[in-house]
Steps between C-alpha positions, in 0.01 A plus 500: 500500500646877417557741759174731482228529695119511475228784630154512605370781559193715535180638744410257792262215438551494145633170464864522570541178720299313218719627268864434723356133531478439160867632444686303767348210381599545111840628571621316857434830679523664785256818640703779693202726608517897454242633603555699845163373676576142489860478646328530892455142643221563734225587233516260212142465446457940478739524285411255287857316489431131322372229691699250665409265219605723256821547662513160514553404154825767397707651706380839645741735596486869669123415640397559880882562623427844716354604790189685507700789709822484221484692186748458197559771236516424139846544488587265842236256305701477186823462665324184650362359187799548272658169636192361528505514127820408433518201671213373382658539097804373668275152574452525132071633562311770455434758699106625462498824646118567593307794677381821484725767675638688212794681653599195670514303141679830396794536766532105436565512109593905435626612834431766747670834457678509884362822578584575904173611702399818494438716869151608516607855546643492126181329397238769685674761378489400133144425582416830631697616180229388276233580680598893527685465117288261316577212241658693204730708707619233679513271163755827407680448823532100446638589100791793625623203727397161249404560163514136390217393723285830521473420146296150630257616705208753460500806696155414698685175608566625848643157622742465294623855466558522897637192507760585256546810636495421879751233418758752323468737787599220785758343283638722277459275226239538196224209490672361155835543640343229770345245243814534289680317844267222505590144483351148387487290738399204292594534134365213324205453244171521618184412287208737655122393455211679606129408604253710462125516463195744467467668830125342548605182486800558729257693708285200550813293567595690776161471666496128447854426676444728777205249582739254438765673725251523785367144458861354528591697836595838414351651797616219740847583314477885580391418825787307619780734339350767715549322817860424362529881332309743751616808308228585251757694262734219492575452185397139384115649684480777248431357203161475325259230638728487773437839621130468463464226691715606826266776457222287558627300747560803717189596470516801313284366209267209387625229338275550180646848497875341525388322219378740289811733596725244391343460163507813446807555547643191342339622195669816524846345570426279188486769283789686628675157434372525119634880502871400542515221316375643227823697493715206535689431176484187295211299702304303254121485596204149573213529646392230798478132421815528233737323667559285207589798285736639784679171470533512085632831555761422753610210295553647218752719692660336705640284176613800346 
């Protein structure tokens, strides 16, 4: 088998584990998660990380490894699944990189610009900057001190002028002067394939495997990583269905309005999914139920 890797990738409950499956069975693979809900150990069933079955036939790697009170940035993450990877193509298989966390797929195959942290002061006051200046005087302000990428973002795109420009005044460095420093961490060939689907039917999904979630334990689940995990902002708590629920189960709300919450706002995470990958280059497109087609495709590639 050549060195290069497989992807799966796109909006939760499209079909991605369906789709892995079908790949590690074709090509002796094995699935290295990346999607940033599903590394916490203490909520498989919320998270919707495959079932133990699943995980039973291929090896699943990267899946229910953290703590509900750890957190790991995209960058930390891809440090950790670079030799992952590796040694897996080193075993002579294939790695099937699957989830839905963009920037973590991202700092894994293009790198992460290693930008320090930037003091809130700097950030308020660039803040405060716009507010009193407004977007195309402070789009003027970003070009004097980074032509190259004032020239890629629209004046009325507040976030990422005062990022840019709250990261030259704490470093001294420009934004593109940053990206030009960054590094692969893992430079190998990596076939990316999308699912997608009209929004009602995903919509529709959702609801369906929140029932599901619900009738295999999820609130039991939440239940007992609170008594593990008091903090309610602790990190692995935060996430969608996961928040909702604590929120019930303190009392604050119903569970049928946990329930609706957490549709609601899995739908909206959904489509924020769609919105990045959209911009992520060379992902060829199926729709749910074409594994097979996933598996043509990657064939035909992996013998180039």
């Amino acid at each position: 088998m050549s060195r290069k890797a497989l992807c799966v990738l796109g909006p939760t409950g499209a079909g991605k584990t369906e789709a892995s499956l079908a790949l590690a069975e074709e090509f002796r693979g094995v699935v290295v998660n990346f999607d940033s809900r599903q590394v916490y150990r203490a909520i498989p069933v919320t998270t919707a990380q495959p079932s133990p079955e699943e995980q039973a036939r291929f090896p699943h790697l990267l899946y229910g490894f953290l703590e509900c009170s750890e957190t790991v940035s995209a960058g930390a993450f891809a440090e950790m699944a670079a030799p992952v990877v590796q040694d897996i193509m080193a075993k002579g298989m294939t790695p099937i990189l699957v989830g839905g966390t963009g920037l973590y797929l991202r700092a894994l195959l293009d790198g992460l610009a290693p930008i320090p942290d930037v003091p809130e002061s700097v950030r308020a006051k660039v803040f405060a900057d716009w507010d009193e200046l407004g977007g195309l005087a402070m789009h003027d302000a970003l070009r004097q001190v980074d032509p190259d990428y004032a020239a890629k973002v629209h004046p009325n795109d507040r976030q990422r002028v005062t990022r840019a420009l709250e990261v030259h005044a704490a470093t001294g460095r420009s934004f593109t002067q940053w990206h030009a420093a960054t590094a692969k961490v893992l430079d190998v060939p990596c076939l990316k394939m999308g699912i997608r689907m009209d929004k009602q039917v995903l919509d529709r999904r959702l609801a369906l495997r929140i029932e599901a979630m619900l009738a295999a334990g999820a609130l039991d689940e939440i239940r007992q990583a609170m008594r593990a995990c008091p903090d309610a902002s602790a990190p692995g708590l935060s996430g969608i269905g996961c928040a909702e629920l604590a929120a019930h189960l303190r009392g604050e709300i119903s569970l049928d309005e946990a329930c609706a919450l957490w549709l609601s706002n899995t739908k909206a995470y959904a489509k924020r999914q769609m919105t990045w990958f959209k911009k992520e280059p060379d992902v060829h497109w199926f729709g749910p139920g074409q594994a097979g087609a996933l598996v043509a495709l990657a064939r035909k590639w992996l013998a180039e």
